[in-house]
C-alpha positions, 0 to 999 in steps of 0.5 A: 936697445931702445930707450923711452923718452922722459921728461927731465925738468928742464935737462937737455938729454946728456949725450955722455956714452952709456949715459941714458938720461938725467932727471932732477925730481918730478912726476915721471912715467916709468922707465926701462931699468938698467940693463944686466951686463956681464960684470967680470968682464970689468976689472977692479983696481987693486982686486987680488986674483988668481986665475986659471991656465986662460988667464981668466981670474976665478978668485978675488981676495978682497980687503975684508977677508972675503975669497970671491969664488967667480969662477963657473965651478961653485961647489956650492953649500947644499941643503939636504932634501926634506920630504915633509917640504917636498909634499907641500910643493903646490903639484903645478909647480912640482910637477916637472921636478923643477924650480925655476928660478929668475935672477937678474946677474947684474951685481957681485956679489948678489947675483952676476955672471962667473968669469966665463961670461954666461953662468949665473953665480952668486949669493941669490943664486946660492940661496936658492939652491938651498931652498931648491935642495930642500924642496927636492927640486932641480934648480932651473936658473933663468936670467932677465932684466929687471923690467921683465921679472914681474910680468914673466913671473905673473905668466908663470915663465918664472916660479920665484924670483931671487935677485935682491927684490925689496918687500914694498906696498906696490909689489905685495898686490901682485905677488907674495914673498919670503924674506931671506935678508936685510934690505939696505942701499949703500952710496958709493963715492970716489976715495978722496970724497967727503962725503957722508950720506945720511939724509935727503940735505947731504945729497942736494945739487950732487949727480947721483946715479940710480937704477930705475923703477928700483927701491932706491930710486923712490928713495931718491925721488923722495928725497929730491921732493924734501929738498925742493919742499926745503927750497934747496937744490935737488939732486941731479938722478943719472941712469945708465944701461949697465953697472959697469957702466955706471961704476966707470962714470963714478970712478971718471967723475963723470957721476958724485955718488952712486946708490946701490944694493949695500952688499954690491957697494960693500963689494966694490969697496973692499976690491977697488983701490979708488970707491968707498961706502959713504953712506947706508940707509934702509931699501924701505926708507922712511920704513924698514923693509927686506930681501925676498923670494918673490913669487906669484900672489896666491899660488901657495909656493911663498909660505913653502920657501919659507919653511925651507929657508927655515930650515936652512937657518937652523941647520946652518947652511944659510949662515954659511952661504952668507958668510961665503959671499961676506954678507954675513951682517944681513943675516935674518934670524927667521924668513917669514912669509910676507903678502897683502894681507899682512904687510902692514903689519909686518911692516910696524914690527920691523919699523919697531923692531929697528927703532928699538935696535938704534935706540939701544945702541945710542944709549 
């Protein structure tokens, strides 16, 4: 595949293996996003597995008590059918019995392909069969890059979208949402680092992996800005094509610190012997945002899968499929539908909200 070419402040293009470029801050176009590659095809170090007759591994005991069924057989938690939600199915949608849905299977434990390499499994995915059951619907999983969900969903090739997709200003024009988790970033070092990441200071002159055209990558892209502002030395933003990719150039040295989905870096932690979390800050940074089903604007199918979420959460299902996949801690006590109209509002409630909750807990 084919990279665009980027301007990198004044960095000779790295020719560093899986490496697609490097940048310190500046005003850049936008750029194809990592690619999805199979994560189980990557051991981790000091993972504890058990496998079947092939030799392939279809659990993972990680240090947090969490057992990761990675194995094409999910047995999944099933939501019961609730005709009520089922009427109010847009009929364009509903028509063929189906909901198609597009994940991008390029993270454990969020969404990623089982030990035989080509079926998507996953917390995202399990969420979405939640919601598919109570609508009634047959669950249609469709994976893609993350550069191709916006312009497949806005054809109408994808219904919604499950695959850890932050709330944010410029995505709320074009589509509406239903939150289903919270939405935090984790930065991930090598198990000797001291690092201890809390700000925009605590990153300057270190190489940090990121995804591109990510929620992530506009925090970083941020916070290099403060640090040229301060007159400090920026950040050095390395892309690569795959996580796997990314995690062998953090593990070699060849990266300081990677930022990632929190759930993902939470994962790694507890299944590697070499990374650890060294640091957390919220996705919608310097505001607080969340993870949501992300679905065409005005189609009417948002405030349904809100009502299914719901419902999952009342009747347990949700607190369960969280508590499978050790996410137990992102858990919302109510999805709500989020678009245009009320993102801003919606967004100084949870700002609020956060505020209050850090406020208590340091008094």
């Amino acid at each position: 595949m084919a990279f665009p070419t980027l301007r990198q402040s004044g960095r000779r293009r790295s020719s560093t293996p899986g490496l697609r470029n490097r940048r310190s801050f500046a005003a850049l176009p936008a750029v194809v996003l990592l690619g999805t590659a199979a994560l189980s095809a990557c051991a981790d170090p000091g993972a504890s597995a058990s496998g079947d007759a092939s030799g392939a591994a279809q659990t993972t005991a990680a240090r947090n008590g969490v057992v990761y069924n990675t194995s094409p057989d999910q047995q999944r938690i099933r939501g019961e059918k609730d005709a009520a939600l089922a009427a109010k199915v847009p009929e364009l949608i509903g028509k063929d019995g189906k909901l198609t849905v597009a994940t991008t299977a390029g993270s454990i434990p969020l969404s990623f392909h089982a030990t035989d390499d080509k079926t998507p499994i996953g917390s995202e995915l399990d969420i979405a069969q939640l919601v598919a059951d109570k609508l009634g619907l047959e669950l249609d999983v469709q994976v893609t890059s993350w550069e191709n969900w916006p312009l497949k969903t806005q054809s109408g090739d994808f219904e919604v979208v499950f695959s850890n997709v932050g709330v944010n200003k410029d995505r709320v024009k074009l589509f509406d949402f239903a939150s289903y988790r919270a939405a935090f970033m984790g930065f991930e070092a090598k198990k000797s680092a001291t690092y201890d990441i809390r700000g925009a200071d605590d990153i300057s002159g270190l190489r940090v992996s990121v995804g591109s055209g990510t929620n992530q990558e506009k925090i970083l892209l941020a916070w290099n800005k403060e640090l040229e502002d301060k007159g400090k030395a920026p950040a050095t933003l390395q892309y690569y094509q795959s996580e796997a990719d990314t995690i062998l150039a953090l593990s070699s040295g060849r990266t300081d610190l990677n930022i990632a989905p929190y759930p993902s870096t939470v994962y790694r932690e507890n299944t590697r012997d070499d990374l650890k979390v060294v640091g957390k800050v919220n996705a919608g940074w310097p505001s607080e945002t969340l993870v949501a089903a992300t679905s065409l604007k005005g189609n009417g199918l948002a405030p349904v899968i809100t009502e299914a979420l719901n419902s999952a959460i009342k009747d347990g299902s949700y607190g369960k499929v969280l508590e499978r996949w050790g996410l137990s801690e992102e858990a919302l006590p109510e999805a709500k539908t989020i678009t245009e109209d009320n993102y801003a509002a919606t967004q100084a409630a949870a700002t609020a909200s956060a505020s209050a909750e850090a406020s208590k807990k340091s008094s």
